[in-house]
Every structure is written in structure tokens, then in C-alpha cells.
C-alpha positions as a Python dict, from the first residue, in 0.01 Angstrom:
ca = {
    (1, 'X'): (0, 0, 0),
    (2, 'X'): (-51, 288, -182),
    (3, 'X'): (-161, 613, 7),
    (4, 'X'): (-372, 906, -216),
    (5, 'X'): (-310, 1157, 31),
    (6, 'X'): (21, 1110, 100),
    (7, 'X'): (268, 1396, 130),
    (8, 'X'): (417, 1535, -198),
    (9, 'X'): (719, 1742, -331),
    (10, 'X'): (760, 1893, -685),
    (11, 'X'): (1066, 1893, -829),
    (12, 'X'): (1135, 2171, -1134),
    (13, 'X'): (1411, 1974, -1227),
    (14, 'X'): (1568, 1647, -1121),
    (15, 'X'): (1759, 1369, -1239),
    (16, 'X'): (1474, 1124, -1180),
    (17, 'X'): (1202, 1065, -921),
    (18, 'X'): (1360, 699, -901),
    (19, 'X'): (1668, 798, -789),
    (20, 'X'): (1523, 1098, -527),
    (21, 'X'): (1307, 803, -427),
    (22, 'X'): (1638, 586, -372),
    (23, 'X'): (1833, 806, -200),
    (24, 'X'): (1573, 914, 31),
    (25, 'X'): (1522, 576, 116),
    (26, 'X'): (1900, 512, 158),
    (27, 'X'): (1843, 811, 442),
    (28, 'X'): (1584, 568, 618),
    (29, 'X'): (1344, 826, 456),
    (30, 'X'): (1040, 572, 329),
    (31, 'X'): (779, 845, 297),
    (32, 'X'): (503, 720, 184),
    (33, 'X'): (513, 1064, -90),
    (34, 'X'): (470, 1111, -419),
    (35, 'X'): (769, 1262, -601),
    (36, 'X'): (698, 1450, -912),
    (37, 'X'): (912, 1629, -1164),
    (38, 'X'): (861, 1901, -1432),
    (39, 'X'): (1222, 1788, -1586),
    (40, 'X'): (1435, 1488, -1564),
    (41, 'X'): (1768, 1499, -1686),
    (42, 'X'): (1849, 1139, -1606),
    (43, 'X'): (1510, 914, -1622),
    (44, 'X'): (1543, 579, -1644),
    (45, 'X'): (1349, 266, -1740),
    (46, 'X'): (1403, -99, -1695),
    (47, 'X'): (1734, -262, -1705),
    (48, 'X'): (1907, 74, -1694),
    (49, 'X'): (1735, 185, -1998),
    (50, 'X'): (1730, 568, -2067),
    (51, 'X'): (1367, 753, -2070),
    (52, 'X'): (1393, 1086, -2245),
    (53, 'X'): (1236, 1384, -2040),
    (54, 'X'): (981, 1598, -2291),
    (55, 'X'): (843, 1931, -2146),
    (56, 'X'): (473, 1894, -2023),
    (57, 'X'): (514, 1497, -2015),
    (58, 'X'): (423, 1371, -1637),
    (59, 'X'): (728, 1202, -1416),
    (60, 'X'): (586, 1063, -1086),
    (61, 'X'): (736, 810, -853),
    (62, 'X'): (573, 697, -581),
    (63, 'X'): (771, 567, -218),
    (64, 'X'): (648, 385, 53),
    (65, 'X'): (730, 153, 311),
    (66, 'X'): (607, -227, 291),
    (67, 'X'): (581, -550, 474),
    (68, 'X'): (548, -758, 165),
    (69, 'X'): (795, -927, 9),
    (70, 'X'): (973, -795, -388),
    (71, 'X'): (752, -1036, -602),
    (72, 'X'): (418, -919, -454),
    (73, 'X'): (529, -576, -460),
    (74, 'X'): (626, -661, -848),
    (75, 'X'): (253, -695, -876),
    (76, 'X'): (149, -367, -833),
    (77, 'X'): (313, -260, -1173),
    (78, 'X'): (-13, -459, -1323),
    (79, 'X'): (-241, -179, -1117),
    (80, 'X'): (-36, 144, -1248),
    (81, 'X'): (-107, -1, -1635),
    (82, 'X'): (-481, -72, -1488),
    (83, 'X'): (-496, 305, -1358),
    (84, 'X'): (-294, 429, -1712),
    (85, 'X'): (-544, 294, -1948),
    (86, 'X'): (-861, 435, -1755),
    (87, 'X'): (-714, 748, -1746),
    (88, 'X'): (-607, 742, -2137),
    (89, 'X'): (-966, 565, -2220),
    (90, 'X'): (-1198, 818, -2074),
    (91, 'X'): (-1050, 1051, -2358),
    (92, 'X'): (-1013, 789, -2638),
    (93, 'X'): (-1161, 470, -2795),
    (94, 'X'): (-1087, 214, -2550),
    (95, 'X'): (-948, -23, -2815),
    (96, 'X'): (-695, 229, -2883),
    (97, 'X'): (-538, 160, -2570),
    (98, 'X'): (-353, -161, -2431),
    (99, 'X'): (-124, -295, -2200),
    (100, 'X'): (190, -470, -2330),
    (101, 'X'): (378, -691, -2081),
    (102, 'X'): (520, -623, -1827),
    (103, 'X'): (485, -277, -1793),
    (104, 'X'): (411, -64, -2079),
    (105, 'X'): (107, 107, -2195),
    (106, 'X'): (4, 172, -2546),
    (107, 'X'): (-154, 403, -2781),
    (108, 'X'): (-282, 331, -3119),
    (109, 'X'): (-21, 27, -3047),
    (110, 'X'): (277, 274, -2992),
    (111, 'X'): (447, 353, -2625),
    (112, 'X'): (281, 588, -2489),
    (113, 'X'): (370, 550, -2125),
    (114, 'X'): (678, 322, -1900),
    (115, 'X'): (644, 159, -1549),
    (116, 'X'): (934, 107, -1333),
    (117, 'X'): (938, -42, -1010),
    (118, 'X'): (1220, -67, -753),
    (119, 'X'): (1255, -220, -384),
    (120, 'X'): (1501, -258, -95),
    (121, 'X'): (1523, -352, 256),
    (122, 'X'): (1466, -125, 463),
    (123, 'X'): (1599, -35, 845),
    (124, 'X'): (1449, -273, 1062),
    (125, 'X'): (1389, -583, 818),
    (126, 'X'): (1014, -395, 625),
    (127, 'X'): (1090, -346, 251),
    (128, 'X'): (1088, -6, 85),
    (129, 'X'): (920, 44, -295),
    (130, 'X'): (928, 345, -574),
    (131, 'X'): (706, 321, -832),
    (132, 'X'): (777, 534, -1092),
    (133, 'X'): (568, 630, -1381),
    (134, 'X'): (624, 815, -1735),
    (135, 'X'): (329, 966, -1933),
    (136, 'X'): (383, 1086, -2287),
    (137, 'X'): (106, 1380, -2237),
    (138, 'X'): (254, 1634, -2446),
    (139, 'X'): (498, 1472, -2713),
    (140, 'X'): (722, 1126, -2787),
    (141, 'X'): (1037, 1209, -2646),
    (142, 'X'): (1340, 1257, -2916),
    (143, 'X'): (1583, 988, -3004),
    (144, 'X'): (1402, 704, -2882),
    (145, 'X'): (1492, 301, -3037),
    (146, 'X'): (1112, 231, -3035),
    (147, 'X'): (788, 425, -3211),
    (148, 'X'): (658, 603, -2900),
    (149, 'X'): (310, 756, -2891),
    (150, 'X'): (169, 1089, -2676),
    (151, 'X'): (-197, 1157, -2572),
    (152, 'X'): (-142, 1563, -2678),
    (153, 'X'): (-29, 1422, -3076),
    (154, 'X'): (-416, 1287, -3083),
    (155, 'X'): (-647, 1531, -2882),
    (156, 'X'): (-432, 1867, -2834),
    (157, 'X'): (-418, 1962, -2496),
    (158, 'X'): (-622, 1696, -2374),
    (159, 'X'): (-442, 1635, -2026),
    (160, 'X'): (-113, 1831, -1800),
    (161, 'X'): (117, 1661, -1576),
    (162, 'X'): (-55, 1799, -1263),
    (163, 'X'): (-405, 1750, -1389),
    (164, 'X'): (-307, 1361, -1539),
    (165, 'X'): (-195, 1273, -1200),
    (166, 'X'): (-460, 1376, -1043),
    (167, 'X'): (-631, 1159, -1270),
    (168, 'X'): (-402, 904, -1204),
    (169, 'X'): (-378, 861, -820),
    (170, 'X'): (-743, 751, -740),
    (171, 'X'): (-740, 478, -986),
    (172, 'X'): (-388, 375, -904),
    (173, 'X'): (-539, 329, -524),
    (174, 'X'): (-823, 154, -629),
    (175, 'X'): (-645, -73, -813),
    (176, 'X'): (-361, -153, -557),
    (177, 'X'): (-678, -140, -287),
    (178, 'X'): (-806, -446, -456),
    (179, 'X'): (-483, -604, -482),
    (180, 'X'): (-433, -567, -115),
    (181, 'X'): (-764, -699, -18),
    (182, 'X'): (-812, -981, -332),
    (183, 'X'): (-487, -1070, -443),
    (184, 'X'): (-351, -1058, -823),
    (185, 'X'): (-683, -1263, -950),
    (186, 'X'): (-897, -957, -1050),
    (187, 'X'): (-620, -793, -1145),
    (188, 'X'): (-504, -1080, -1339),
    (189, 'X'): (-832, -1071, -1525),
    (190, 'X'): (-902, -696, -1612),
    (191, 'X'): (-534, -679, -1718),
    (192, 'X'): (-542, -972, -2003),
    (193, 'X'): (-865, -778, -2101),
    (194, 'X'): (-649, -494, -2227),
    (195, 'X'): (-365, -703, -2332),
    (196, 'X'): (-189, -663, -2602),
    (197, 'X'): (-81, -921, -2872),
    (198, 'X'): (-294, -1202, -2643),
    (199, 'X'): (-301, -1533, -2866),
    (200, 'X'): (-55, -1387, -3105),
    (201, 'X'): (267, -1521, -3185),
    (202, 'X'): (545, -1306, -2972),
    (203, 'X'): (936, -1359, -2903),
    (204, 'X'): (1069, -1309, -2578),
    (205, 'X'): (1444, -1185, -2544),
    (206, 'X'): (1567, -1321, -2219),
    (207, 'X'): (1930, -1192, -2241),
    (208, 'X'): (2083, -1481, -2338),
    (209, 'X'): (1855, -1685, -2536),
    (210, 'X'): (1542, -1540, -2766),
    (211, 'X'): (1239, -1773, -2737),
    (212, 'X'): (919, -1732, -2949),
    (213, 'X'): (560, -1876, -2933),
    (214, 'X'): (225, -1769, -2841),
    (215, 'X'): (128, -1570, -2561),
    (216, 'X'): (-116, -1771, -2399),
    (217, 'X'): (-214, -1628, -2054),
    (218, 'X'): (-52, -1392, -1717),
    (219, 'X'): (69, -1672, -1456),
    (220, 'X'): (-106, -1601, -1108),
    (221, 'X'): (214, -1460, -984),
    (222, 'X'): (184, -1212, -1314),
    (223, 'X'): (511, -1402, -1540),
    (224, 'X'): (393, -1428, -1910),
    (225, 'X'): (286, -1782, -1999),
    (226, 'X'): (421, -1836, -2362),
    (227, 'X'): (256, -2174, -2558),
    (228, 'X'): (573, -2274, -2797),
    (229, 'X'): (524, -2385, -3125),
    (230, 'X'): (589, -2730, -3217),
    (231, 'X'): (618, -2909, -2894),
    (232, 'X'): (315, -2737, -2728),
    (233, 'X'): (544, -2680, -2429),
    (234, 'X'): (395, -2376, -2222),
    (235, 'X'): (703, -2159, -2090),
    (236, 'X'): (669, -1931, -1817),
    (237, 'X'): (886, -1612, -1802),
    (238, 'X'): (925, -1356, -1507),
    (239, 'X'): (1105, -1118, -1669),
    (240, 'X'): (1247, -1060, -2057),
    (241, 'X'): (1215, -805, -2322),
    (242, 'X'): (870, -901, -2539),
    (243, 'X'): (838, -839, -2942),
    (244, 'X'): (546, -885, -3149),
    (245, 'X'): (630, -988, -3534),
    (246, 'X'): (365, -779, -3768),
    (247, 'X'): (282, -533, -3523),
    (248, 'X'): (324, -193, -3487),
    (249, 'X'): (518, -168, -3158),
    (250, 'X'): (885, -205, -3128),
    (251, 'X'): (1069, -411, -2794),
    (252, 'X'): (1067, -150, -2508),
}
């Protein structure tokens, strides 16, 4: 599903990859190419949310075409947080790096990098996907509502936006590779591995109700299976904003 060597275009300044992705799409343009920016004046993460561009940060969406259907395609935000933390452990303590549900990656417990993936229906009745991903390489973006976290505040340097996605796009393929071939199991697996908060009490803001308990496990269809207290009732949820009481991260 996802092609290394597919074409790519470098923007110097953009509103957001996602959006170039959309509108290409909207054209009946569904690459596959990887879209990358230098600037974004516009970037945006899930449910509309704003993500602040910082110079020397990476911005990369990828677009494609697809037979599969939104929900699988939902999966493959599980390999870009598998692909994140390889690249950000071969430089740090492995422990130092995690994955929070659904689609965040940590540093030192802080946000250090956002997933967001989109779909539509393409011409002819295929689906379309962008997957777009933001690196704090350089610095935390300014103005943020959460503590954010940069791989450049901890080893100076350490990684660019053209050299992190080179980093980036064979493990991204490797990971969606086995996801084609296996299914969600192995990915499944290596991802609670790196979890974040697993077995810890969480709360889970699902727009119109907040519901807390323990996060127990990833369904196999990737929702977040949350053991309430009390009743011992195990709740799954497909999508909602997660907190962690007594840790360091804020909701993102």
C-alpha cells in the first residue's frame, strides 16, 4: 500500500501536505507520491486540530490509491508510530520512546510527533488515502495546549527533515508490507510493546461523555479496549481523545 519509491514533490511552503494531498485527489490525481513541506502555514491534526509549523521540523504526507476499505486503511496509522519510534530509538534509549493511542508518538513521555490519516472515494469506486506525518526534529512548536517534545532539544542536530524521512520511509514500508501480507496481528503486538500508559488507569473523552478505566489491550481491528472500574465491564472505543492522570503527557 505504501510505495518507497514513489514520485515526490517538495513544497518550500504550503498550507499542509493534507490538504495538497486532498485536492490533488479531488483532481482524480491519487499519486501514489510523497508530499513534503519545508513550511506549513495551515497544518492540521485530528478533529480539525491546529499543528504549528517549526522551521527544520519534517511535514510529509503520503497519497495513494487503495482497494481497501477506511477502517483497514485506519490501520496503517499503527505502522507510521511503528516506523516513528525505530527511527527516534536508534538515537535514544528505547524506553524513552512510546506510542500513545491512536496516533501519537512520544518522547521522554511528551509529543514529540502527530499522525493523521484521511480517505475518500475515489473515481471509479477504489478509495484514495493521505497519510500525513509531523516530526518535532528541531523544536516544540509555539503555543501549543499540550507539553510537546523535539528530538534536536535532546541530541542537537541529531536528525533534518530530508535526512529523517529518509529514515522514515523504509520502515514505514516494512511495516505497512507486513500489514498487507499478515494483517493487524503483528502489528497489534509490537505496537502494545511500546505502548504507553498500558495497565494504567486512563480517561477517554468521547465528545459527549468522558469515560475512565484501565487500558487493557488494542482490539484486533486497533480500537482501545478500556477495563472499567467497578463493574469490570471492558469498553471498546474506535475513536476519542485519551488522558493519563499522573503522567506527564497532556490529551493531544
Amino acid at each position: 500500500m505504501i510505495h518507497a519509491f514513489a514520485q515526490r514533490a517538495v513544497f518550500g511552503s504550503i498550507d499542509s501536505t493534507n490538504a495538497e494531498a486532498a485536492r490533488r485527489a479531488a483532481n482524480r490525481d491519487y499519486g501514489p507520491i510523497w508530499l513534503r513541506a519545508a513550511h506549513q502555514s495551515a497544518g492540521r491534526g485530528r478533529r480539525g486540530r491546529s499543528w504549528l509549523s517549526a522551521p527544520g521540523n519534517l511535514f510529509v504526507t503520503y497519497l495513494g490509491p487503495t482497494a481497501r476499505p477506511p477502517a483497514q486503511i485506519a490501520l496503517l496509522g499503527f505502522a507510521a508510530g511503528l516506523a516513528l519510534t525505530e527511527v527516534f530509538a536508534e538515537r535514544l534509549e528505547a524506553g524513552r520512546v512510546r506510542l500513545k493511542w491512536p496516533n501519537d508518538l512520544l518522547l521522554d513521555g511528551k509529543k514529540a510527533a502527530g499522525i493523521l490519516l484521511e480517505s475518500g472515494v475515489a473515481n471509479g469506486g477504489g478509495h484514495w488515502f493521505a497519510l500525513g506525518i509531523g516530526v518535532n526534529l528541531a523544536a516544540v512548536p509555539q503555543g501549543l495546549d499540550r507539553e510537546g517534545a523535539a528530538l534536536g532539544e535532546v541530541i542537537p542536530g541529531a536528525l533534518g527533515p530530508e535526512a529523517a524521512m529518509e529514515a522514515l520511509i523504509p520502515r514505514l514500508c516494512h511495516w505497512a508490507g507486513r500489514l498487507d501480507e499478515e494483517g493487524f496481528a503483528p502489528l497489534r503486538m509490537a505496537w502494545l510493546a511500546r505502548a504507553h500508559g498500558l495497565g494504567l488507569p486512563i480517561a477517554v473523552d468521547l465528545g459527549q461523555e468522558r469515560v475512565q478505566g484501565v487500558f487493557e489491550d488494542l482490539s484486533p481491528q486497533g480500537a482501545l479496549c478500556l477495563r472499567k472500574g467497578g463493574d469490570a465491564q471492558l469498553l471498546t472505543v474506535s475513536a476519542g481523545d485519551v488522558f493519563f492522570p499522573g503522567l506527564s503527557d497532556a490529551e493531544a
